[in-house]
C-alpha positions as CSV (number, residue, x, y, z in Angstrom):
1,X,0.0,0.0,0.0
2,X,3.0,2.1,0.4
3,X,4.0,2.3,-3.2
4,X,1.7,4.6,-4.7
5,X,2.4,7.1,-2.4
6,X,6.5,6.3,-2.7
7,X,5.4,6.7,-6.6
8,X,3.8,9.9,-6.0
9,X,6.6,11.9,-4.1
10,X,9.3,10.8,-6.2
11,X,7.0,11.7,-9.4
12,X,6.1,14.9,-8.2
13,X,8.2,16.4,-5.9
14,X,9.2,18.9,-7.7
15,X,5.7,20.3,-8.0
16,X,4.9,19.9,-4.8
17,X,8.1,21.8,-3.4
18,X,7.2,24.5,-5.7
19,X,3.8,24.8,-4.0
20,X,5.5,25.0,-1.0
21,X,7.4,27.5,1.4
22,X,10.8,26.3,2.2
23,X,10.2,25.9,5.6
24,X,8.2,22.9,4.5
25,X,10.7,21.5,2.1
26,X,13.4,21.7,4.4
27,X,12.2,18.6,6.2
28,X,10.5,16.9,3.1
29,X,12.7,14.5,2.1
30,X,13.8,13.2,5.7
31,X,10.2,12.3,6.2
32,X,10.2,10.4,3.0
33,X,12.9,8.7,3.8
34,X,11.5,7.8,7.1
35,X,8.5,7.2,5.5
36,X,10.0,4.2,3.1
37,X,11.5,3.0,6.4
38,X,8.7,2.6,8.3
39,X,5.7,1.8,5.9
40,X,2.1,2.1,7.4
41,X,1.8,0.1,10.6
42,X,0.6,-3.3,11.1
43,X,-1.7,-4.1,14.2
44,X,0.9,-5.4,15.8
45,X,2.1,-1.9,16.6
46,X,0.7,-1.3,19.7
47,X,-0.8,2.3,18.8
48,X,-2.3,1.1,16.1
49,X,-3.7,-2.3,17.2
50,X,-7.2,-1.3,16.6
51,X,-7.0,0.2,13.4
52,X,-6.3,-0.9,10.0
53,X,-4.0,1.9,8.7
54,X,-3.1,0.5,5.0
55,X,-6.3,-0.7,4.4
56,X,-7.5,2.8,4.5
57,X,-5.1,4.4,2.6
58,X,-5.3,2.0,-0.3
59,X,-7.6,3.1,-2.4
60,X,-6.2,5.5,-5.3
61,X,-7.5,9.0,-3.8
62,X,-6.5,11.9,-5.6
63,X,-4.0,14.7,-4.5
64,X,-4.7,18.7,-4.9
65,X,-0.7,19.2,-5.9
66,X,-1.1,22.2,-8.1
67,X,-2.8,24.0,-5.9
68,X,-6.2,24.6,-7.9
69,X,-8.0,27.6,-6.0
70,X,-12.2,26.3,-4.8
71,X,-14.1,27.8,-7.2
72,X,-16.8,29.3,-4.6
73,X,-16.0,31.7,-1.6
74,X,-17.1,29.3,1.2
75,X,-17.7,32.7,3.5
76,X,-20.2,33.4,1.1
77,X,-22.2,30.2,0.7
78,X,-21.1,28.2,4.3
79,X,-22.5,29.3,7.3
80,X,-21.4,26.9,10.2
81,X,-22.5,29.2,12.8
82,X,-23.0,28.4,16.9
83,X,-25.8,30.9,17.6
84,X,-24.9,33.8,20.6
85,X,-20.9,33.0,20.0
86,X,-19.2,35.3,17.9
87,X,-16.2,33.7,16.4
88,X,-13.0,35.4,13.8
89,X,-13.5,32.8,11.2
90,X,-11.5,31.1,9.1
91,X,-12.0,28.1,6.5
92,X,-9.8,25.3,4.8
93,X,-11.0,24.0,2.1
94,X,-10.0,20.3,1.7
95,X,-5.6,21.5,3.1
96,X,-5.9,25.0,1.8
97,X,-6.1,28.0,4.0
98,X,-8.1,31.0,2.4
99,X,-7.3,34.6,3.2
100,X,-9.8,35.9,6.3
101,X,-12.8,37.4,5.4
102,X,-12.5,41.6,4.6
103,X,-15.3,41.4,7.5
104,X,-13.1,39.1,9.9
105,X,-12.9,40.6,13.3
106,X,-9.8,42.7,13.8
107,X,-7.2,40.3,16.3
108,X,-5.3,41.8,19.0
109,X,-1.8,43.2,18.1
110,X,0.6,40.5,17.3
111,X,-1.9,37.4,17.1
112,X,-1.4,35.4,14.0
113,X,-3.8,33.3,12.3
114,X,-2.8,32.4,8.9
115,X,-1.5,29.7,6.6
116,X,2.2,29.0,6.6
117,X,2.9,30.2,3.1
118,X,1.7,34.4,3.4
119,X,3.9,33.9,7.2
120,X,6.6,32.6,5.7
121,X,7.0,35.3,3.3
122,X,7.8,37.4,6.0
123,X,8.6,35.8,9.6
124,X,10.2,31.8,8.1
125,X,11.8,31.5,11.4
126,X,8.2,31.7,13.4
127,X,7.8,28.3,11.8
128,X,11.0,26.7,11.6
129,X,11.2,27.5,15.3
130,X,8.4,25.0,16.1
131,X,7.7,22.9,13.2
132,X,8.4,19.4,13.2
133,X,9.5,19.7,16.3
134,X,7.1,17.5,18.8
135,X,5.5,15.1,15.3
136,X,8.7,13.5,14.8
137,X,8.8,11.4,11.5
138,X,10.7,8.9,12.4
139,X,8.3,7.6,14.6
140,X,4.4,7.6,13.0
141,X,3.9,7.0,9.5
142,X,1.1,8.8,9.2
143,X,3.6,11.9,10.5
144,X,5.9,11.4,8.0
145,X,2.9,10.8,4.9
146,X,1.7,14.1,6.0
147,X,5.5,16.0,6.4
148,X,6.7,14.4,2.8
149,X,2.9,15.7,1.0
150,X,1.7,18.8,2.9
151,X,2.7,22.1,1.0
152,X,0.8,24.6,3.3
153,X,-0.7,24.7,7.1
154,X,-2.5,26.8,9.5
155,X,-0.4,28.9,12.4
156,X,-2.0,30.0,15.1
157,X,0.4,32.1,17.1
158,X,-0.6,34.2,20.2
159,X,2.4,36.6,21.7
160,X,3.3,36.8,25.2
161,X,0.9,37.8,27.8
162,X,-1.5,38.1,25.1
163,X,-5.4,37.4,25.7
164,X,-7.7,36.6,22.3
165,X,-11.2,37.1,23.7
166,X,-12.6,36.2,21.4
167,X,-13.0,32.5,20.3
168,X,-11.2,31.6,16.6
169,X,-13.4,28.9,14.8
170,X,-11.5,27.0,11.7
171,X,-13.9,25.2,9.5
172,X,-12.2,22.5,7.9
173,X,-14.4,22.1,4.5
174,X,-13.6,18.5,2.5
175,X,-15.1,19.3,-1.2
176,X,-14.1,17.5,-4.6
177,X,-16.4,16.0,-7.6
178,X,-13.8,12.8,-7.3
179,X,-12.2,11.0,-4.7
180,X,-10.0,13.0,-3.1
181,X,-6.6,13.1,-0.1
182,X,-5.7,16.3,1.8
183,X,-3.0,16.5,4.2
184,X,-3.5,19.4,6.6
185,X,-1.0,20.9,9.2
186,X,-1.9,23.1,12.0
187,X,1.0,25.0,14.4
188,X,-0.4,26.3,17.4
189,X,2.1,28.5,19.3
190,X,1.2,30.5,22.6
191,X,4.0,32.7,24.4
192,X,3.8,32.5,28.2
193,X,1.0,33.9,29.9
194,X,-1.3,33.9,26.3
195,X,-4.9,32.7,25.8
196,X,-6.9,32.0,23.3
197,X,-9.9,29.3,22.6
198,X,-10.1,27.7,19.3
199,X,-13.0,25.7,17.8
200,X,-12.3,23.3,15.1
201,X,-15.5,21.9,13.1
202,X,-14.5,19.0,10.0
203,X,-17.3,19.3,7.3
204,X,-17.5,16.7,4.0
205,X,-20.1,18.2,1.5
206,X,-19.7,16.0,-1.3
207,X,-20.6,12.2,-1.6
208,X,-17.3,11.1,-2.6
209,X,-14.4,9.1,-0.9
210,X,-12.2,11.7,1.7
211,X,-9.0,10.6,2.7
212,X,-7.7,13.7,5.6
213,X,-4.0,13.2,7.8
214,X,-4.2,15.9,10.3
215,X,-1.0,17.1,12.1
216,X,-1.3,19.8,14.8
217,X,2.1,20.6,17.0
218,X,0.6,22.4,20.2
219,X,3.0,25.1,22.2
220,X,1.7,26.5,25.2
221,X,4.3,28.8,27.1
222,X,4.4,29.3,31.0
223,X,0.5,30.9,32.7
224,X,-0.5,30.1,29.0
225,X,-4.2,28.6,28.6
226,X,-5.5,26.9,25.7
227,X,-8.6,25.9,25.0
228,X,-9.1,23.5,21.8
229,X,-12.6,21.9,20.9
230,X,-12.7,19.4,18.0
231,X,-16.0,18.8,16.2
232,X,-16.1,16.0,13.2
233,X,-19.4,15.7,11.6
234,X,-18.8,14.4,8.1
235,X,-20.1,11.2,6.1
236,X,-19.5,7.5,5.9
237,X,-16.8,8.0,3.3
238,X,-15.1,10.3,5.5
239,X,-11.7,8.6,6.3
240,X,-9.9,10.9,9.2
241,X,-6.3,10.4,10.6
242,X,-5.1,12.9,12.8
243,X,-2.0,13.1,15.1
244,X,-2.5,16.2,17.9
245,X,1.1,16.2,19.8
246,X,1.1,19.2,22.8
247,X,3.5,20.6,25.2
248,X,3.1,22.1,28.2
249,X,5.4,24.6,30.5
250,X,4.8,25.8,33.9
251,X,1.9,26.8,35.3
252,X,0.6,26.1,31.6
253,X,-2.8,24.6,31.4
254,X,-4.8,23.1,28.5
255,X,-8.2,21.7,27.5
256,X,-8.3,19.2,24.5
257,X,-11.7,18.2,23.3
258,X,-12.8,15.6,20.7
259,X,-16.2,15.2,19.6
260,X,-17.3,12.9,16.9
261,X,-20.6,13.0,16.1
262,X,-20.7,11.3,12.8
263,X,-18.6,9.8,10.3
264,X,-16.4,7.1,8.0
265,X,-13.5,6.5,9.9
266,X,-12.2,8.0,12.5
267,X,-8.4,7.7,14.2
268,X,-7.3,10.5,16.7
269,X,-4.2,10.5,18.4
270,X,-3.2,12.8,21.1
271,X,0.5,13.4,22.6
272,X,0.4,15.6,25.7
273,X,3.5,16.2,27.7
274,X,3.6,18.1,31.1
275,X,7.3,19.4,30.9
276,X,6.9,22.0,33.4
277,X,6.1,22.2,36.8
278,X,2.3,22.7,37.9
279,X,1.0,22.1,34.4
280,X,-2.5,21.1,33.7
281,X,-4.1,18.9,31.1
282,X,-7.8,17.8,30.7
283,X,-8.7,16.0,27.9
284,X,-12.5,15.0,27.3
285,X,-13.9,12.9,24.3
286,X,-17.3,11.6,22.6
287,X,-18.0,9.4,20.1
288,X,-21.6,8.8,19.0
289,X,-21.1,5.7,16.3
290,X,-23.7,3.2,14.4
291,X,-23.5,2.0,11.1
292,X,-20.6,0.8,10.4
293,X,-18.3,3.8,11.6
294,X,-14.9,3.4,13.2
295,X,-13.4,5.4,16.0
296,X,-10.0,5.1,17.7
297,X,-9.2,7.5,20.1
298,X,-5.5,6.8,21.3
299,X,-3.9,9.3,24.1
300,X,-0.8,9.5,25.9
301,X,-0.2,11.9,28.7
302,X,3.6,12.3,29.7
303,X,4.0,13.5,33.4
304,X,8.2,15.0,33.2
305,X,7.4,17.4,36.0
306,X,6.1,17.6,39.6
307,X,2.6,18.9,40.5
308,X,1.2,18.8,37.3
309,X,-2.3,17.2,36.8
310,X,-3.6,15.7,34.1
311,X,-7.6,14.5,34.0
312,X,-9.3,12.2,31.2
313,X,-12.8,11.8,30.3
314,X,-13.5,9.5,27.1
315,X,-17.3,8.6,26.1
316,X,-18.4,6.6,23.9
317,X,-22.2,5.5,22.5
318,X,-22.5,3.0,19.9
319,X,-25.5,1.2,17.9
320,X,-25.8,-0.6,15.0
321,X,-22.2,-2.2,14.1
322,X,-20.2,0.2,15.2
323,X,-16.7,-0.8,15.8
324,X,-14.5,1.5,18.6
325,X,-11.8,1.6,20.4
326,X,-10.0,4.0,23.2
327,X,-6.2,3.4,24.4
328,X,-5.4,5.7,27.0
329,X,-2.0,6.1,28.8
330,X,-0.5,7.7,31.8
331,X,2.9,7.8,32.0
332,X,4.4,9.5,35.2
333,X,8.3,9.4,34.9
334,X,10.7,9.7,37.9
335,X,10.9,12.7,39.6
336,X,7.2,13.9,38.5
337,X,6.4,13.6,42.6
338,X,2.9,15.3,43.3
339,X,1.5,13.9,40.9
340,X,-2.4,13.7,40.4
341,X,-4.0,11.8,37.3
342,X,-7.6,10.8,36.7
343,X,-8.9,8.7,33.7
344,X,-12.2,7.4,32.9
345,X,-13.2,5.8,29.9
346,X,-17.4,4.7,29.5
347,X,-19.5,3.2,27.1
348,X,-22.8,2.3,26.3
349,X,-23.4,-0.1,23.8
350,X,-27.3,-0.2,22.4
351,X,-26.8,-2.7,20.0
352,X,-25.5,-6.8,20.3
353,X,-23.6,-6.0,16.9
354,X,-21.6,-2.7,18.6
355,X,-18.3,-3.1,19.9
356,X,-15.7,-1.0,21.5
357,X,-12.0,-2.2,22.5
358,X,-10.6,-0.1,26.0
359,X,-7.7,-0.2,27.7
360,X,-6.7,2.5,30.1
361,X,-3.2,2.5,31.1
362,X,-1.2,4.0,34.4
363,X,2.8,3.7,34.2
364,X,4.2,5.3,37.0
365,X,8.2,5.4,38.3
366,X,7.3,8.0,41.2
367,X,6.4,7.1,44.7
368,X,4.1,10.2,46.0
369,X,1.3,10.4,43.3
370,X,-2.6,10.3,42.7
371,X,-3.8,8.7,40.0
372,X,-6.6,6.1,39.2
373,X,-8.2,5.0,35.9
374,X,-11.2,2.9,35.3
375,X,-13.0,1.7,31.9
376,X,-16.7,0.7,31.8
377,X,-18.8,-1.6,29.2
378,X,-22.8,-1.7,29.5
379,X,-25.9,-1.3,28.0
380,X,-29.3,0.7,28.6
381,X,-30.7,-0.9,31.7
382,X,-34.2,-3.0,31.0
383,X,-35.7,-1.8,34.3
384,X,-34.8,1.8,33.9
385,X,-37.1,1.5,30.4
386,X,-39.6,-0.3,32.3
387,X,-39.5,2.4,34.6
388,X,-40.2,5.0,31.8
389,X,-42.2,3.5,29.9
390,X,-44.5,2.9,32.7
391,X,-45.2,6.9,33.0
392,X,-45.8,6.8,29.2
393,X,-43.0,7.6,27.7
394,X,-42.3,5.3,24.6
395,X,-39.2,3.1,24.1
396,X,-37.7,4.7,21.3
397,X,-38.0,8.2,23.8
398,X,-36.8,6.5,26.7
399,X,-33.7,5.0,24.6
400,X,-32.7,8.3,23.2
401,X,-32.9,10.3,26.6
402,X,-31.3,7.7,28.5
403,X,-28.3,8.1,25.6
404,X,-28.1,11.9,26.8
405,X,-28.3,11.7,29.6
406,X,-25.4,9.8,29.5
407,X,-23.1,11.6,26.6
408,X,-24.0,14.9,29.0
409,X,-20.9,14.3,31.7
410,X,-18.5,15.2,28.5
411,X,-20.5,18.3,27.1
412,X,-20.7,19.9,30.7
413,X,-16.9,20.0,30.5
414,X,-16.9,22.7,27.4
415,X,-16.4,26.4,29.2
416,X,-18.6,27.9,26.1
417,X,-21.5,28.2,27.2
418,X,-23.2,29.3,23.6
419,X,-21.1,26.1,22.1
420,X,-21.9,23.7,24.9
421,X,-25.5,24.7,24.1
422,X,-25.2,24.3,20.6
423,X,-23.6,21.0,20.9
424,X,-26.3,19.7,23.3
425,X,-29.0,20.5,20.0
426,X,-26.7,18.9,17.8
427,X,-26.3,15.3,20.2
428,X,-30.0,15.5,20.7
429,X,-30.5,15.4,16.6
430,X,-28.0,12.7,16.5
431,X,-29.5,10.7,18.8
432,X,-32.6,11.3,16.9
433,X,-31.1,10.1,13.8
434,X,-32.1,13.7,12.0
435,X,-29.2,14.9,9.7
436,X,-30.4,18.9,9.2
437,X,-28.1,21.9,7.6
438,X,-27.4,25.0,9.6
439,X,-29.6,27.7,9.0
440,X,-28.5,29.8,5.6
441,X,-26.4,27.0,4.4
442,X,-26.4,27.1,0.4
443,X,-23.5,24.2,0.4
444,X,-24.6,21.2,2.7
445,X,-26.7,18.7,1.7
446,X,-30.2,18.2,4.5
């Protein structure tokens, strides 16, 4: 399965350097070689034992290489809008990065949001600083695929003591007439004592075959605070793989969430290390899956320092023949004392055909810490729908609330209040199996 890609680079990669700033190319041809090395991992690579990585990436997908501009201005025609939350918006369409909007909110002084190629014209070393620098290539495939093909990315950069009030929202827009593979790269940089909150929403609008690698390196400084809420709601032929690697320094906190509401496909990895004293991580996941659809969530959170904490809160609820996994790990390495870690992974499986694969993980070399995990595997309770049924609600009612109820510890953890709102609706129409189109949407299909 590797071949065709080998093929690809070596074909063209002349016309995808030229597509590219140099900051990209720099590092191009180490992640092919790393790349050939390696070869898309089997499951008996322990990251990846739930997934079948060359299976997905088999199929002859086509690549964007020249750079063809979206014939329609998606600001015009898209609306992907989370009422009573204004937003600075941005879209990439399939792994392009348009220009803001003329009406884009103005950003605080020195906050960049912007694809690599107009900040490399002027600040490279902005990029070259961080980029690369946590996804190595010589140790993910999928890292290396994305380093050798990618020929622009998203930086989001926030300057010392720094605070962006208000929240940045990227739609991610997959659109083609033909099968189609986009590899996108996102570099989010905060100086210490920064903040900012970024929304991230994946959108497929056409019924072909997607193929997306995602890449985001996270930096957050000393008394820096990120917020970062991940929304995929795309289509059965929708086939995500995205790597999210973060570090944290002092007194640095971060909340990483990932919500998967529908899709093909699904593998998410997430990297977070504590390297500074009194760091904080929380990261929260849910997964609503039937059909057919694959999810694997796979996180590792590295404890370096002392008195950092790090909580975890993965959800999942499956029907039909859904097939999921979650691999959680907590490393806490010597010398981390203080230590307090919490992870919890649940599931609710509606269906005999649904499956989901967990295994939470502790690893600990230090002697004064806190830290538990705990997985759980069940189903809706009979008597509990006796119970409602009995006051005249009817089962299909009773099913969906009791599903709700249940996905609701996860969306209670989002600080938004307009987007934890929003997100409620949007479970509740899941649930209900209605697939609607935001209000004064010209692009999506109902």
């Amino acid at each position: 399965m590797e071949q065709q890609y080998i093929d690809i680079y070596r074909q063209e990669r002349e016309t995808i350097c030229q597509h590219a700033p140099e900051v990209l190319n720099a590092v191009r041809d180490v992640a092919f070689d790393d790349f050939c090395r390696l070869g898309f991992p089997s499951q008996k690579v322990e990251r990846y034992r739930y997934t079948h990585v060359a299976e997905a990436f088999a199929p002859n997908y086509g690549l964007n290489l020249q750079r063809l501009r979206f014939q329609v201005n998606p600001y015009d025609v898209f609306k992907c809008d989370v009422p009573n939350l204004s937003t600075s918006l941005y879209f990439v369409v399939n792994d392009q990065v348009l220009p803001a909007s003329e009406q884009a909110p103005t950003l605080p002084e020195g906050v960049i949001v912007d694809s690599f190629c107009r900040v490399a014209a002027d600040r490279p070393e902005l990029i070259s600083r961080y980029y690369g620098k946590l996804a190595q290539t010589g140790q993910d495939a999928i890292n290396a695929l994305n380093t050798m093909l990618c020929q622009d990315g998203l930086l989001v950069y926030v300057p010392k003591d720094t605070v962006v009030e208000r929240p940045v929202q990227v739609v991610n827009v997959l659109r083609s007439t033909v099968d189609l593979m986009a590899n996108r790269r996102v570099l989010v940089v905060l100086e210490e004592g920064a903040s900012i909150r970024l929304l991230c929403c994946d959108h497929a609008l056409d019924e072909v075959q997607f193929l997306s690698t995602q890449v985001t390196e996270v930096f957050v400084g000393e008394r820096a605070h990120l917020e970062l809420y991940e929304l995929e709601e795309t289509h059965t032929g929708n086939r995500r793989f995205a790597n999210l690697y973060a570090e944290l320094q002092s007194q640095a906190s971060a909340t990483l969430d990932s919500i998967t509401l529908h899709n093909g496909q699904t593998r998410n990895r997430a990297d977070v290390v504590l390297a500074g004293a009194g760091a904080e991580a929380r990261l929260n996941g849910l997964v609503i899956a039937d059909k057919q659809q694959r999810v694997d969530n796979n996180t590792l959170i590295d404890h370096r320092a002392e008195r950092c904490q790090s909580q975890e809160l993965y959800k999942y609820v499956l029907d039909g023949e859904a097939r999921c996994a979650f691999a959680g790990k907590i490393l806490v390495r010597e010398g981390a004392q203080q230590t307090v870690s919490q992870e919890t992974n649940a599931n609710l499986l509606g269906s005999p055909d649904a499956h989901i694969f967990t295994q939470p993980m502790l690893e600990i070399y230090a002697d004064d810490v806190k830290c538990n995990h705990g997985s759980t595997v069940g189903q809706l309770g009979d008597a509990t729908l006796f119970y409602m049924r009995q006051r005249g609600i009817p089962l299909e009612e009773a099913r969906m609330l009791l599903k709700f109820a249940f996905a609701a510890d996860v969306l209670q953890t989002i600080h938004l209040d307009p987007l934890r709102d929003r997100l409620h609706y949007l479970v509740d129409k899941r649930f209900r199996g209605e697939l609607t189109k935001c209000e004064g949407c010209k692009m999506c299909k109902a």
